[in-house]
N, C-alpha and C positions, 0 to 999 in steps of 0.2 A: 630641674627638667620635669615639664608633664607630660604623661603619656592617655588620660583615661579620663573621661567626666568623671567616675567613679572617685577617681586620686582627687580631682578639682574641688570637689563636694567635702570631701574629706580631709583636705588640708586644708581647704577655705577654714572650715568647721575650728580643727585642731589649734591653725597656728595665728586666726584673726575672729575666730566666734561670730564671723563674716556665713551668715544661712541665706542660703540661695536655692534656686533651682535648678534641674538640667537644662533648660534651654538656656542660661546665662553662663552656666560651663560651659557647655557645646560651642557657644561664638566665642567662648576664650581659647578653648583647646584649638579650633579653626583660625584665628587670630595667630596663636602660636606656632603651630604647626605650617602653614601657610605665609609665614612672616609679612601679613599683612594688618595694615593699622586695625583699631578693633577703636569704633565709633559707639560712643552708648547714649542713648539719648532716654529722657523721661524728665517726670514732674522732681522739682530739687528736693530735695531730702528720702530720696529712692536709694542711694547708698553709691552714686556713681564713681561719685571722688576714692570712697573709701574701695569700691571693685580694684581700682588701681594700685591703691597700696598694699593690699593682697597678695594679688600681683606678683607685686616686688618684693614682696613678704616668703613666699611661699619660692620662689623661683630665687631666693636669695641675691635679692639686685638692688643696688640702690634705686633712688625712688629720686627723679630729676624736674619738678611740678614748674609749666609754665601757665602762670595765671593770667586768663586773657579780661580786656577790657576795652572799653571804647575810647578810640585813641592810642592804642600799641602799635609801634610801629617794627621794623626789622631790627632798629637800634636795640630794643630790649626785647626783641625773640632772637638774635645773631650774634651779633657782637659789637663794641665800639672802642676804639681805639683809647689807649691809656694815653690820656694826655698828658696828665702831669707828669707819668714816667718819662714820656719822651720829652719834655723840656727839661726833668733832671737831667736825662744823657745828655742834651744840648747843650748846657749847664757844662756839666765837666768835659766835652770835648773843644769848648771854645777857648780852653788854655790848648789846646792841641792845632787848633788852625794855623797859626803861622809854620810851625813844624811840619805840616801836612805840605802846604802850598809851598813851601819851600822851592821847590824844584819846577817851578810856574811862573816863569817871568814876568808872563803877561796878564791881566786879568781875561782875557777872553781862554788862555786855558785854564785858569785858576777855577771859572768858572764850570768850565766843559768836567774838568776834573769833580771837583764838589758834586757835578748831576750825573755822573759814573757812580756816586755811592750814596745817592740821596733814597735809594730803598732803605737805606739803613733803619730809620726810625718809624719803616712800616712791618717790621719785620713780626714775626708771629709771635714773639716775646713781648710783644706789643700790645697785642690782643687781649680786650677783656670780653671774656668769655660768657654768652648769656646762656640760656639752657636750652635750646635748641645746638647749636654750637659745641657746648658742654656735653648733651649725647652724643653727637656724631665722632666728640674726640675721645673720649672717655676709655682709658686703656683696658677698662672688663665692662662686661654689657649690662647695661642700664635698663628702667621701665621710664620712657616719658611721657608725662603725663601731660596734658595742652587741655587742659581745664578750662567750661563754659566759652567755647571754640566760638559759639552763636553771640556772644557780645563784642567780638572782634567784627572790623570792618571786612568788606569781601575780597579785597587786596589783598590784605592779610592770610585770609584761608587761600585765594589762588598762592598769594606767596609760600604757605606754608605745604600747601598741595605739591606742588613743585619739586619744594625739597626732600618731602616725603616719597616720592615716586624713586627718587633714584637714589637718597638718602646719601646725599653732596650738595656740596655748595659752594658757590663762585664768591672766593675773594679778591676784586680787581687788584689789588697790591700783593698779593699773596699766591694767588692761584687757587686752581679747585683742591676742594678738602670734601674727599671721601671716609666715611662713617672708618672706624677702625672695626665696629663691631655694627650689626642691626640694631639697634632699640627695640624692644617692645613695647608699640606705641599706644596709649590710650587718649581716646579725645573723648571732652564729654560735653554734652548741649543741653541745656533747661529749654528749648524749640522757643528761646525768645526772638527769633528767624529763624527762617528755611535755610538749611543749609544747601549748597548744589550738586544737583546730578553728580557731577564730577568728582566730588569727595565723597559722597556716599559709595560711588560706583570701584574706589579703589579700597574701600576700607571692607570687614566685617559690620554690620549693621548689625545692632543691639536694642531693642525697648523695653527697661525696664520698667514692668506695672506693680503700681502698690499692690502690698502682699494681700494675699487670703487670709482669711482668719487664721486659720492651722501656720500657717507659715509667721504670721506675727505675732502670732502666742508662743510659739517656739523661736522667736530673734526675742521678746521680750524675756521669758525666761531662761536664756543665753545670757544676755546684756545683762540683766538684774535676778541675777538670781536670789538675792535675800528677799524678793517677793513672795508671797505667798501664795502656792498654786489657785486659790479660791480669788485670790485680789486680781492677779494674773489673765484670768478669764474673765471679769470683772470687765478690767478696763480695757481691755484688748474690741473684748464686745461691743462695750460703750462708743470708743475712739472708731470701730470698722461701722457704725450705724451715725454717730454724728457728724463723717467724716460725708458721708452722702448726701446733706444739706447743701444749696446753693453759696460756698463761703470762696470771700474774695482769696484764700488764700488755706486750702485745706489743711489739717495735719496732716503731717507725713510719718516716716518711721520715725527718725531723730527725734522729732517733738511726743509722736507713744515713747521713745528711751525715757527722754527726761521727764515727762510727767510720772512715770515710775518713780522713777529717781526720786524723786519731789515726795510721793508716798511713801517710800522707805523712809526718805527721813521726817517727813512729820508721824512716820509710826502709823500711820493708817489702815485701817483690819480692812474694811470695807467701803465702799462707794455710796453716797449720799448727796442729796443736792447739794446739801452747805459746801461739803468740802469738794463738789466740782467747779463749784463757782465760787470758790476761793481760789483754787487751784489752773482755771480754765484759761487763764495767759498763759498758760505753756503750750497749749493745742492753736489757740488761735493769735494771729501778729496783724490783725488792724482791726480800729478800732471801732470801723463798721462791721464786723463780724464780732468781736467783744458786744457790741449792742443788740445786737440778734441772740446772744448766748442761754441767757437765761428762759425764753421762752423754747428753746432750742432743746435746753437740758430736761428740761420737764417733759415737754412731749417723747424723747427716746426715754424718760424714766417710766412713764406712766404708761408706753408700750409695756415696758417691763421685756427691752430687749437688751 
């Protein structure tokens, strides 16, 4: 249970090394308390994924991730029937058919009979469970997570709008299946689309911005602590001024984690051309931003910022 930004900051901190700020508690604690979805949207590698396991971390809940993409349909955000289960039972009850029908003289009730218990093999035991599905049935309460919601078609998001609002869902063979418990739901968008009025207008809105310097000099000496305070300001510095250049594809936190990373283990005291540009595929992923680098790296060195 949370009760306090104060608590959120604070066990973010303790029990995932997850540093944030108050306005990204504040939509969580409101999100919670409010049992409404909590939408987070920002540039990828802002920490949105990780906000959700948190989360689930901290609130001691399993963590239930549906990964969206282009072409999902409800079959793998719902459910879809176990096939081969139900042709095994097909399988061992068709030594049971003539004992069944037994008492069916005719085929016109032999027939009427057999469509009196043809729900059988829709039965909920039947059901394979995807993770939408999986939260609403889940016998203690869950965080779900509906990961890069903006690569999903807009079907999809009214579909999933839908179920979210009243958190049930219609099985024609089965009937409506209401949540046992709420979820805590987390969606999250890299705005590769606009998502609609409509999902915005029932969820918490969230935009996470890359940190300030103070704030990711303090997630990198969280994350890597065998850094060393003087390397730490180093590159935090470097990475929050070359991060300002016109690049197809900036660094984000993740990529400052690991280019730490990458200094710890080649032992690196200090920051220098060579070993940025030896090191500079960690900050940048294409290869027209690799070609701009090096004249890149000089001029923030020779600011001497």
């Amino acid at each position: 249970m949370i009760e306090s930004v104060e608590q959120i900051l604070k066990e973010f901190k303790e029990k995932g090394s997850y540093i944030t700020d108050v306005d990204v508690a504040t939509a969580v604690l409101l999100a919670y308390k409010l049992g409404k979805p909590l939408l987070v949207e920002g540039e990828p590698g802002v920490g949105k994924t990780e906000l959700a396991k948190i989360i689930a971390k901290v609130l001691n809940r399993e963590l239930i991730r549906l990964q969206c993409y282009e072409g999902i349909d409800e079959s793998h955000i719902l459910y879809e029937w176990a096939y081969a289960k139900q042709l095994l039972y097909s399988e061992i009850l068709r030594g049971k058919i003539n004992e069944f029908l037994s008492d069916t003289p005719t085929l016109k009730e032999a027939i009427q009979k057999i469509h009196q218990h043809q729900d059988i093999f829709f039965a909920k035991e039947f059901l394979q469970k995807r993770p939408l599905l999986k939260a609403l049935t889940s016998e203690t309460p869950v965080v779900l997570l509906i990961d890069e919601i903006d690569r999903s078609d807009r079907e999809v998001e009214a579909f999933l709008l839908e179920a979210l609002s009243d958190f049930q869902i219609s099985i024609p063979e089965v009937g409506t299946i209401t949540a046992t418990h709420k979820p805590f739901v987390v969606l999250t968008s890299n705005n590769t689309r606009e998502l609609s009025n409509a999902l915005k207008r029932r969820c918490i809105y969230l935009y996470i911005e890359l940190p300030s310097y103070e704030r990711e000099l303090e997630i990198v000496k969280t994350k890597v602590p065998n850094l060393s305070d003087t390397l730490s300001e180093e590159l935090v510095k470097f990475v929050q001024n070359f991060r300002s250049y016109d690049w197809k594809k900036p660094p984000n936190i993740s990529e400052t984690i690991d280019w730490a990373l990458a200094l710890v283990s080649l032992n690196v005291e200090s920051l220098n051309e060579e070993i940025i540009l030896q090191t500079v595929s960690l900050l940048l992923k294409h290869k027209a931003d690799l070609d701009k680098a090096s004249n890149r790296v000089q001029k923030v060195l020779s600011r001497g910022e």
